[in-house]
C-alpha positions as CSV (number, residue, x, y, z in Angstrom):
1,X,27.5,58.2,50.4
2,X,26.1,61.1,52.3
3,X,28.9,63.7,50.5
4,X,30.4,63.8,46.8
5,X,33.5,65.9,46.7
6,X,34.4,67.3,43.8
7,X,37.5,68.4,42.5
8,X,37.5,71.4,40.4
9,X,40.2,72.1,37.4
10,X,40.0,75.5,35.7
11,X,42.6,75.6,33.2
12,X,42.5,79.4,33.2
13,X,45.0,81.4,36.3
14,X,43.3,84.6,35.1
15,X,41.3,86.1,38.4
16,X,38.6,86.7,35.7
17,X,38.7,83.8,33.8
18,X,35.4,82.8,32.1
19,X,35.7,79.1,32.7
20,X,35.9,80.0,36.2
21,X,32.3,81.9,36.1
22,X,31.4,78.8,34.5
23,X,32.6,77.1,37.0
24,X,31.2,78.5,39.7
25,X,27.3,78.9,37.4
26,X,27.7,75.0,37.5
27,X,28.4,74.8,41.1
28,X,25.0,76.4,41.5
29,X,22.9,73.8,39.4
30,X,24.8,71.1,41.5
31,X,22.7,69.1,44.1
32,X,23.1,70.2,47.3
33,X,25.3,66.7,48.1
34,X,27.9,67.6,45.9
35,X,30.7,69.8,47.4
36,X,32.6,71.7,45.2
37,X,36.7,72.0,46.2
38,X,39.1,74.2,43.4
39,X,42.3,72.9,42.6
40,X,45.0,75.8,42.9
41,X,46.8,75.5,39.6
42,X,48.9,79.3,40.1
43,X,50.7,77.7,43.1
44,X,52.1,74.4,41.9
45,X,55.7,74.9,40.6
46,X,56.5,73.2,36.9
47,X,57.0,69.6,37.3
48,X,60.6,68.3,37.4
49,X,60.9,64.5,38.1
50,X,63.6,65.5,40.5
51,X,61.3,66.9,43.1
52,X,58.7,64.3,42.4
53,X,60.1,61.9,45.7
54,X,60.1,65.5,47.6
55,X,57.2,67.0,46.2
56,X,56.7,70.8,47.5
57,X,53.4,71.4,49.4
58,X,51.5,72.5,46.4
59,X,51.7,69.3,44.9
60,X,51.1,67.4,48.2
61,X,48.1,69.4,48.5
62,X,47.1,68.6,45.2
63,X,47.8,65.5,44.9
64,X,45.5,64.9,48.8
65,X,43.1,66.5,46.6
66,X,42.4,64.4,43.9
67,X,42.8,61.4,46.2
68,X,39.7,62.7,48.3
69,X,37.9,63.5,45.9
70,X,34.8,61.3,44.3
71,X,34.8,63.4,41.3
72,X,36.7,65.5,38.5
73,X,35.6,68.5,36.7
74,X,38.1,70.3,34.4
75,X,36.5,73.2,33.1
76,X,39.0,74.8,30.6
77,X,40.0,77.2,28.1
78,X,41.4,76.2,24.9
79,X,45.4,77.7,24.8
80,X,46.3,77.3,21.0
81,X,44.3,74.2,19.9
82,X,45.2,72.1,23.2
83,X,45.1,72.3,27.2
84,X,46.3,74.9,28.8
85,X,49.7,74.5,30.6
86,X,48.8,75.1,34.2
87,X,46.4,72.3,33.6
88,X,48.8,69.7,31.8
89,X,51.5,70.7,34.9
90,X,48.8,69.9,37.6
91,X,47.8,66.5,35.6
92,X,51.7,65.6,35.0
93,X,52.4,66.1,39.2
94,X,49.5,64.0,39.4
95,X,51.2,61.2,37.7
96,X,54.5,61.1,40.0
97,X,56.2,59.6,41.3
98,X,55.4,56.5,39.1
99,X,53.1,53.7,40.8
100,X,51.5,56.9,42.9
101,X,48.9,58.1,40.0
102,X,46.4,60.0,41.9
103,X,44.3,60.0,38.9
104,X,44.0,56.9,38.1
105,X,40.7,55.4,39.2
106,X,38.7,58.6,39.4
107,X,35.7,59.5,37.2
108,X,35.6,63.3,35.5
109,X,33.5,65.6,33.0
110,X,34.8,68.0,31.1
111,X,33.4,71.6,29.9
112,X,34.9,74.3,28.5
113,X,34.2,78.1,27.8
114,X,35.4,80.7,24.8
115,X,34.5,83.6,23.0
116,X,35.4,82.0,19.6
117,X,32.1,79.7,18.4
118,X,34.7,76.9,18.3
119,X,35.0,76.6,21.5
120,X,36.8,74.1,23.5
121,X,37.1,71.3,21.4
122,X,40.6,70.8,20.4
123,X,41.3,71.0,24.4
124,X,38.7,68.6,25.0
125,X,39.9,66.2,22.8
126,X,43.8,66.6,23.5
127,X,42.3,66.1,27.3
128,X,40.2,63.2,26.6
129,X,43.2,61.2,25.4
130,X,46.0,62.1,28.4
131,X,42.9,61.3,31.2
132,X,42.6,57.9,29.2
133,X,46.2,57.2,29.7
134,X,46.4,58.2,33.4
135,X,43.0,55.5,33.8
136,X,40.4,58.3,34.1
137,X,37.3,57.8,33.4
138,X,35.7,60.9,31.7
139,X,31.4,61.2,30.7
140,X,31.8,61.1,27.1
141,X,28.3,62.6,25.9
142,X,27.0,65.3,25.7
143,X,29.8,67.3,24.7
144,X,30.1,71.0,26.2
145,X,31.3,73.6,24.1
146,X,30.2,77.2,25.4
147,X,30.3,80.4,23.1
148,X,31.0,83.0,25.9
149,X,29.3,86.1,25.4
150,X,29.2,88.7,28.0
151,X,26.4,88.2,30.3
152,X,26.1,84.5,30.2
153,X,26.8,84.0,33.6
154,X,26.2,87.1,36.0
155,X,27.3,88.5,38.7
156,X,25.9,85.8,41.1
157,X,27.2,83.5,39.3
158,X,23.6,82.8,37.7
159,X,23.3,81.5,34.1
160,X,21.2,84.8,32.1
161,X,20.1,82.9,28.8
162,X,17.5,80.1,29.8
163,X,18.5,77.6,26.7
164,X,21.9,77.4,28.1
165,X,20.9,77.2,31.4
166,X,18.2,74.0,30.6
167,X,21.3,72.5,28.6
168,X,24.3,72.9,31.4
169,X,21.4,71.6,33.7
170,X,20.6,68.8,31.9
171,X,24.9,67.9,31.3
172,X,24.9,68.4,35.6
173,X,22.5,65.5,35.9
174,X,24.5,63.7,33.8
175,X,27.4,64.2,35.6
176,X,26.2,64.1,38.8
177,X,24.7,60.5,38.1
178,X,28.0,59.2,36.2
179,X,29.2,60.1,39.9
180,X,27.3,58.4,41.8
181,X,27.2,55.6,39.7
182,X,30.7,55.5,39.4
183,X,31.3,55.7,43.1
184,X,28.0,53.5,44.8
């Protein structure tokens, strides 16, 4: 495969969302291969199974998204000891109408950023069990929990503190090669 696309899941709609500086630092330690497409959570409407055999663009979009794509990355905030719910929306339209999972199939990793040292985990567990449901097929180790300190990640999207950096790289590699694997 000459191209891995990649679809991207920030759980955060803030414009300055730290999982989406994340994002974007990890995009930069990805080979050169591996394009990186964000999902647009803000746009998609709340699910409601009586639009799901009419789906508005949003969700069509979406939905051509996933399908296209050879991988997952949800990179998240924790919201109150679970996923955010502009994330569990966009995974729920994913679902419908039933027999049309999108998901199901697909291989993901999953990250996550916060200023708290706790970090992501409760998300990343909650997460962990609705992507086994749906048939995802999520790299389990190593686990990424970020503290998020200011200047982390910098304006270029760079990765300031060189421990962190050698870690998320060596997670990347992972990921990259559960990808390929996954996918060759």
């Amino acid at each position: 495969m000459s191209t891995y696309k990649i679809a991207v899941f920030v759980g955060s709609l803030r414009a300055a969302s730290i999982n989406l500086r994340l994002a974007r630092a990890l995009e930069k330690l990805m080979p050169a291969d591996f394009k990186l497409e964000y999902a647009s959570l803000g746009d998609l409407p709340l699910y409601n199974q009586d639009n799901e055999n009419n789906p508005p663009p949003p969700v069509v979009k979406l939905k051509q998204l996933i399908a296209d794509a050879q991988g997952i990355l949800f990179v998240s905030p924790e919201h109150n000891r679970s996923l955010p719910a502009a994330l569990k929306n966009a995974i729920d339209w994913g679902t419908r109408p039933w027999g049309q999972n999108s998901w199901a199939g697909k291989a993901a990793g999953i990250l996550g950023a916060s200023p708290s040292a706790a970090g992501t985990a409760m998300m990343q567990q909650h997460l962990r069990n609705i992507l086994a449901a749906e048939g995802v097929s999520v790299l389990s180790t190593p686990e990424v929990f970020i503290q998020f300190g200011e200047g982390l990640v910098d304006d270029q999207y760079n990765i300031t503190n060189e421990g962190t950096r050698k870690f998320l790289q060596g997670w990347v590699d992972r990921y990259v090669a559960w990808i390929r694997k996954f996918n060759d």
